[in-house]
C-alpha positions as CSV (number, residue, x, y, z in Angstrom):
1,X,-22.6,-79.1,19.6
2,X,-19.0,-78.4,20.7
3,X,-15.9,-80.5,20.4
4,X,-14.0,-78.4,22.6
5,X,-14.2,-75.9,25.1
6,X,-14.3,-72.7,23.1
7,X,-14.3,-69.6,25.2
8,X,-16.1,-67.7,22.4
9,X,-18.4,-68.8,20.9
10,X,-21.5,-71.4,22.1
11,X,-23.2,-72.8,19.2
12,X,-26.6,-73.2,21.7
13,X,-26.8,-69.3,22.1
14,X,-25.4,-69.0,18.5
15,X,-28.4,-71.3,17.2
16,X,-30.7,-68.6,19.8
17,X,-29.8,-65.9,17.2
18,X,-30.6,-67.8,14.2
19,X,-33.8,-66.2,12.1
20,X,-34.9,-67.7,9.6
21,X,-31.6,-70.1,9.0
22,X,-32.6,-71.4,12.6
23,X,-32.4,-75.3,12.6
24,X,-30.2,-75.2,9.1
25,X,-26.9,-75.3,10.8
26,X,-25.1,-78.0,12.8
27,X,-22.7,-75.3,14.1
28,X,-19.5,-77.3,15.4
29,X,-16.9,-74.9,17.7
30,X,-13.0,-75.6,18.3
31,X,-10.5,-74.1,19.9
32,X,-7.9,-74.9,17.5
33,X,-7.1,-76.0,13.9
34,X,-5.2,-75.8,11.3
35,X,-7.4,-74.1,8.7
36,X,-11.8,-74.7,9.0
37,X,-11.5,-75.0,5.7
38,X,-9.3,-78.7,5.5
39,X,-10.6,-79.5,8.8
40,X,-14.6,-79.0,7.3
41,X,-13.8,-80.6,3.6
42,X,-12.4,-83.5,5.3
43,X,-15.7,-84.2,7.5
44,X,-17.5,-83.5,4.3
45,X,-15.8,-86.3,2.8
46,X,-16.4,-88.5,5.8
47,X,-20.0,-87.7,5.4
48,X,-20.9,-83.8,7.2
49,X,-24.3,-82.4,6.0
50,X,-25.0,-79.5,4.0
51,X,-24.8,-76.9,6.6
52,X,-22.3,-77.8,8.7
53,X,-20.6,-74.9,9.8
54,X,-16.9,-74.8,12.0
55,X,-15.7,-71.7,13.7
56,X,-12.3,-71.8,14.9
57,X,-11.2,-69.4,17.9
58,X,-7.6,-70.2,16.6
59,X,-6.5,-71.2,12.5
60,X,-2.8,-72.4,12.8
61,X,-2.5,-72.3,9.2
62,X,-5.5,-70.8,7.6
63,X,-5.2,-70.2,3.6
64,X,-6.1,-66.9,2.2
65,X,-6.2,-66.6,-1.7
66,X,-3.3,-68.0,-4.2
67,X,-2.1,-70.2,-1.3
68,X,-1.3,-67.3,1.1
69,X,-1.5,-67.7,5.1
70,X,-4.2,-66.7,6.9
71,X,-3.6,-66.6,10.9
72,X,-6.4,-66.1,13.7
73,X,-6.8,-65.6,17.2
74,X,-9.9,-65.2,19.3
75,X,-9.6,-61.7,20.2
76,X,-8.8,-60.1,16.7
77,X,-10.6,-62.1,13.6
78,X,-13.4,-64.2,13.1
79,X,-12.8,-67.3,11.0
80,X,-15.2,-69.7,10.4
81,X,-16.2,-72.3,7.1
82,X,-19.9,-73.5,6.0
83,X,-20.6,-76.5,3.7
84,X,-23.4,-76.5,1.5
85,X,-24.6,-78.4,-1.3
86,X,-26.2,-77.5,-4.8
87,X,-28.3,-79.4,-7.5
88,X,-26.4,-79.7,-10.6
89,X,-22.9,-80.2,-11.5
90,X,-19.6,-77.9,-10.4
91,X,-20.4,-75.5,-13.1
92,X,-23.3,-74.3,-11.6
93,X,-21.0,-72.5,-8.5
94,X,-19.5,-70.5,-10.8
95,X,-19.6,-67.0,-9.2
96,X,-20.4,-68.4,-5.4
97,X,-17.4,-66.5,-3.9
98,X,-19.0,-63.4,-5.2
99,X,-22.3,-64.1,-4.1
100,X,-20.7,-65.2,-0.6
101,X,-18.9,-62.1,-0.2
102,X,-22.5,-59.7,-0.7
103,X,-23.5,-62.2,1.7
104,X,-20.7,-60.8,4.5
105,X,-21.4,-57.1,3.7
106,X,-25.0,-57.9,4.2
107,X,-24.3,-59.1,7.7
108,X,-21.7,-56.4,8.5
109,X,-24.2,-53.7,7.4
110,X,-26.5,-55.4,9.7
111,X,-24.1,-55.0,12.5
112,X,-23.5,-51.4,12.0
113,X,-20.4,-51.4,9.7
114,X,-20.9,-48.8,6.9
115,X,-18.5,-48.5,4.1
116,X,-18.3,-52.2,3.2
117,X,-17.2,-52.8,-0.7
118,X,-16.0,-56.0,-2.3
119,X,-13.6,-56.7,-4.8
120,X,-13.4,-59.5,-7.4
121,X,-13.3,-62.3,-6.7
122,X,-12.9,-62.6,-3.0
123,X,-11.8,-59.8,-1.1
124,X,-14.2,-57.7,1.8
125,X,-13.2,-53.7,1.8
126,X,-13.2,-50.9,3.7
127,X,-12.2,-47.6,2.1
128,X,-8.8,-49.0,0.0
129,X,-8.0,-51.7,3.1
130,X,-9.1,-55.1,3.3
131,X,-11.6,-56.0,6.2
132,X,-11.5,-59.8,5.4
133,X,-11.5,-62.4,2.5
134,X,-13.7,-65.3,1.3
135,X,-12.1,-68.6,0.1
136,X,-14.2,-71.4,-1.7
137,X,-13.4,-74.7,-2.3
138,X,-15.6,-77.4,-4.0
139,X,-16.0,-80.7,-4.6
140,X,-19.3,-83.0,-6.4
141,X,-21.0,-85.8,-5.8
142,X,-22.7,-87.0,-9.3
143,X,-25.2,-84.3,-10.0
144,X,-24.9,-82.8,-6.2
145,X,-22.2,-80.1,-5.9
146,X,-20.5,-79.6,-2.5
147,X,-18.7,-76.0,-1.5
148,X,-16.6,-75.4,1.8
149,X,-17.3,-71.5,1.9
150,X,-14.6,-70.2,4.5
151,X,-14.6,-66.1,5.6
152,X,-12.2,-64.8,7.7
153,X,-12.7,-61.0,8.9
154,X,-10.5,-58.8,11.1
155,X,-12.1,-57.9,14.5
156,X,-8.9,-56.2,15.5
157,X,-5.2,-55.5,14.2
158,X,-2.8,-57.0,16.6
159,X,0.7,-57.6,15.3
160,X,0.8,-60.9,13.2
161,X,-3.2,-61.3,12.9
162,X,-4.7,-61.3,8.6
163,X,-3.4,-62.4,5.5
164,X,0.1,-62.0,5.0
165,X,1.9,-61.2,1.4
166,X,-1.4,-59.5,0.3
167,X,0.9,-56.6,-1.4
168,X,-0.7,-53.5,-1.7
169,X,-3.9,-54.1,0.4
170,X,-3.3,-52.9,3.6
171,X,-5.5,-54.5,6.4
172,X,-8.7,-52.5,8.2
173,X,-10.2,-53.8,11.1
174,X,-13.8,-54.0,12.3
175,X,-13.1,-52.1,15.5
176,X,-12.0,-49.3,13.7
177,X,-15.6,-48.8,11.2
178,X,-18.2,-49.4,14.2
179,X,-18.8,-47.6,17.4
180,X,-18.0,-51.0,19.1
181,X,-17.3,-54.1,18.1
182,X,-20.5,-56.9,18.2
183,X,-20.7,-59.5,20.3
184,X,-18.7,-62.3,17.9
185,X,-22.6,-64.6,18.2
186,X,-24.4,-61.9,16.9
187,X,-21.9,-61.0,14.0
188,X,-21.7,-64.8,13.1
189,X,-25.6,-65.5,13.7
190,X,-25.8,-62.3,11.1
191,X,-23.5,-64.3,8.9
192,X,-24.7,-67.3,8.9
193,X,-28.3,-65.8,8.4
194,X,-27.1,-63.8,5.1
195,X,-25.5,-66.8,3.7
196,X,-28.2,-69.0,4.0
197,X,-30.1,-66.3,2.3
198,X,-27.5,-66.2,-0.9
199,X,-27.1,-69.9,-1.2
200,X,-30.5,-70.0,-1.2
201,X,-30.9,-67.7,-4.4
202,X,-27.9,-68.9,-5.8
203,X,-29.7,-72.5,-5.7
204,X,-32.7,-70.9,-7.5
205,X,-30.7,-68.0,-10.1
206,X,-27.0,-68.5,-10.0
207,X,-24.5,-65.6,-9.5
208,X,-26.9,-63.9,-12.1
209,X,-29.9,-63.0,-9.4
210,X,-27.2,-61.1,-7.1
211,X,-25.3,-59.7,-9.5
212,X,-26.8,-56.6,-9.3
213,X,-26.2,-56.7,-5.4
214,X,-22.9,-57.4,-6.3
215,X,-21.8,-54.4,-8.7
216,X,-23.5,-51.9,-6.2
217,X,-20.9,-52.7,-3.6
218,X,-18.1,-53.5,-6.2
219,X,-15.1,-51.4,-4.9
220,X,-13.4,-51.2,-7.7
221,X,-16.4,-50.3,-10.4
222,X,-15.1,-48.4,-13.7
223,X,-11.6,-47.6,-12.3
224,X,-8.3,-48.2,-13.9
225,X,-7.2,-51.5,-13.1
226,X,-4.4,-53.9,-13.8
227,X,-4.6,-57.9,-13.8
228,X,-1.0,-59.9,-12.5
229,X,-0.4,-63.2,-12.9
230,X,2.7,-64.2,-10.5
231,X,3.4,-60.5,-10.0
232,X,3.6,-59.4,-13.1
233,X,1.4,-57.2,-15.5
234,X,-1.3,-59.4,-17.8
235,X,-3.9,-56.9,-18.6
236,X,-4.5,-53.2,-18.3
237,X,-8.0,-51.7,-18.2
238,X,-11.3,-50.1,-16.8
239,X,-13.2,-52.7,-14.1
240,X,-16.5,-53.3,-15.7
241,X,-17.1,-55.4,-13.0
242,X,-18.5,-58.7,-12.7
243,X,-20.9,-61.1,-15.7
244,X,-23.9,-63.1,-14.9
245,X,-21.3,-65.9,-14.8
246,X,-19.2,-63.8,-12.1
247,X,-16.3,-63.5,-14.7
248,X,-13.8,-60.2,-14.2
249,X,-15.2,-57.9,-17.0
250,X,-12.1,-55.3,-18.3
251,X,-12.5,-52.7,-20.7
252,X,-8.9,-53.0,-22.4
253,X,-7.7,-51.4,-26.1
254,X,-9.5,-54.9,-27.6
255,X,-12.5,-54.3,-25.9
256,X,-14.5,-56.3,-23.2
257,X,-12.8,-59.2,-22.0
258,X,-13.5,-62.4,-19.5
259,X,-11.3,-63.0,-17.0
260,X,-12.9,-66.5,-14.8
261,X,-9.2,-67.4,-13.3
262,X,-9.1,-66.6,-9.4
263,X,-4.9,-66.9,-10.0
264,X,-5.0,-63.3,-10.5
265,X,-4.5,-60.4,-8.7
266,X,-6.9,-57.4,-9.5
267,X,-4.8,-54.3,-8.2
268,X,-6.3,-50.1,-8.8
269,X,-3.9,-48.4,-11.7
């Protein structure tokens, strides 16, 4: 259905690309709002289903990671949220933005774009640039666990367009990996498809049945990394990459540590 006229995207030819996640998403299309992720949690609350999924052609105040903005316009990103539900309590999701993000570099692979890493615990790559970022949110209902997954990804670098404040990341673009930029139904039906696929394993295994999926596209794999906290230096150390629990593993002078706060920044040595 559509709320709005959206000049981009028509969930009834979206739901025509749908494989096997055909008739698991109640795909709802806007031309504006503030950020899919508040707009979604707030019809979870008033009652959504699992599988409700809002795209946006324009996010007047998107959120990026540690509170940062994320702005979007039709022609140059793709920004979109999906809530889904798990069995078991909020512990469970521990790990989901990681198994979210092999999720995306699934369906960009699938839409030609080679190249595509990730980097813990949220962050889509190209090269030492960031294509796009993943941002989780989650909530429970007694033993019923709800998660607003939101992914925004850069179609195209117009002036003013990504995540601002994202110091020493600078942005890539989809039209600069691929030959030519999909259609925006297939790259979200290719989305939507690959999530679907991860939330369904993630159900069954948790993070630790795509953790190996994971650490094969993991950016940043045994390089020199340091952790900040508010822009300064917590931790120094080799990226072991990621536990079965989706914790940041660092090799430091006292060994292998846990890192399972996302109020970190993970930047190369």
């Amino acid at each position: 259905m559509s709320e709005s006229s959206s000049l981009l995207i028509d969930p009834r030819r979206l739901h025509g690309l749908l494989t096997e996640a055909g008739g698991r998403f109640d795909v709802v299309a806007v031309t504006e709002c503030a950020s899919t992720n508040t707009e979604l949690m707030r019809r979870a609350a008033a009652g959504a289903p699992s599988g409700t999924a809002l795209v946006a052609d324009r996010q007047t105040a998107g959120r990026g990671s540690r509170g940062r903005s994320w702005t979007s316009s039709p022609d140059a990103s793709l920004t979109f949220s999906v809530l889904w539900t798990f069995s078991g309590g909020l512990a469970r999701l521990s790990g989901l933005s990681l198994a979210a993000g092999v999720a995306v570099a699934r369906a960009l692979a699938r839409c030609g774009a080679a190249g595509v890493t990730l980097k813990w615990p949220n962050d889509v790559l190209h090269g030492e640039a960031k294509l796009g970022g993943i941002l989780v949110e989650l909530g429970a209902d007694g033993e019923t666990a709800r998660a607003v997954v939101g992914v925004g990804l850069n179609l195209r670098l117009p002036r003013g367009v990504g995540e601002t404040g994202a110091a020493g990341l600078p942005p890539a673009a989809l039209d600069g990996i691929v030959a030519a930029l999909p259609d925006r139904h297939v790259l979200l039906a290719a989305l939507l498809d690959e999530l679907a696929r991860a939330f369904d394993r993630f159900e069954r295994e948790g993070f630790a049945g795509l953790r190996d999926a994971w650490q094969a596209l993991h950016a940043w794999q045994d390089r020199p990394v340091r952790l900040l906290r508010d822009g300064r230096v917590e931790k120094e150390g080799v990226c072991a990459g990621a536990d079965a629990d989706g914790a940041l593993l660092l090799r430091t002078a006292g060994g292998l540590e846990r890192c399972l706060s996302g109020d970190v920044s993970l930047r190369p040595r």
